[in-house]
N, C-alpha and C positions, 0 to 999 in steps of 0.2 A: 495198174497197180502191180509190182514187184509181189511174187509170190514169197512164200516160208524162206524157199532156198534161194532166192537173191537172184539177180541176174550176171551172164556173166563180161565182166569186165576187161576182158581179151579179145584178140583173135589170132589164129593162128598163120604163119605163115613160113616160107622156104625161101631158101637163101640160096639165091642162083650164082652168085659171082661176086669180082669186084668190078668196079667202074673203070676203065682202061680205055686206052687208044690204043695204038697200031703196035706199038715198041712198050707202054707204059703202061701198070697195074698199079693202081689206087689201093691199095689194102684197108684205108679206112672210110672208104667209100662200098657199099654193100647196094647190090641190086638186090631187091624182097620182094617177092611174090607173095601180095596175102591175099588167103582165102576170100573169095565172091567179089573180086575187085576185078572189072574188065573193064574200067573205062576212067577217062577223067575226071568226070564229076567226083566218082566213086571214089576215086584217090587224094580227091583233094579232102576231102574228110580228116583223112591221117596227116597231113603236114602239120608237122612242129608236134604229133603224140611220141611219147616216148616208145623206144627198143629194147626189149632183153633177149638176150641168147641167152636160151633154156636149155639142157639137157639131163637125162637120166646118167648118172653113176653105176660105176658097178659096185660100189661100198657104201655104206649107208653111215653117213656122219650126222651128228645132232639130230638124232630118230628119221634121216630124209634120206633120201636118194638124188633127188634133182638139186641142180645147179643152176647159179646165175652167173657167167662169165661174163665178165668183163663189167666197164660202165653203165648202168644204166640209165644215166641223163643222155642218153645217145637216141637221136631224135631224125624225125623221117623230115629231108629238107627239100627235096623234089621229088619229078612224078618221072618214072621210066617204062610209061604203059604201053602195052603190045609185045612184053618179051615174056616167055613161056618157060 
């Protein structure tokens, strides 16, 4: 049963790179590291959840601070497990 304060519907994660070969950088392709995810199985969970890049501001617009850049239908479409 979900307590008063709800459960939460995120996880958090970092953003190692883009996807590249030897000469070539992918810019819209993102390598993510998320939190408690060491394995395959684990990863496959998130394919096809969606991404947002979050960040805090330093000026506070419409009472907030945090930001949503960019798309947010931007969505995890393979696994790139074993990179740190």
């Amino acid at each position: 049963m979900p307590t008063e304060a709800g459960h939460r519907l995120y996880v958090k994660a970092r953003h190692l790179g883009y996807r590249r070969n030897k000469h070539t950088t992918h810019p819209n392709r993102s390598i993510v590291k998320i939190e408690g995810v060491d394995d395959s199985e684990a990863a496959n969970f998130y394919l096809g959840k969606k991404v947002a890049f979050i960040h805090q501001a330093p000026k506070e617009i419409r009472g907030t601070k945090t930001r949503v850049v960019g798309n947010v239908s931007n969505r995890f479409t393979s696994r790139h497990v074993g990179t740190d």
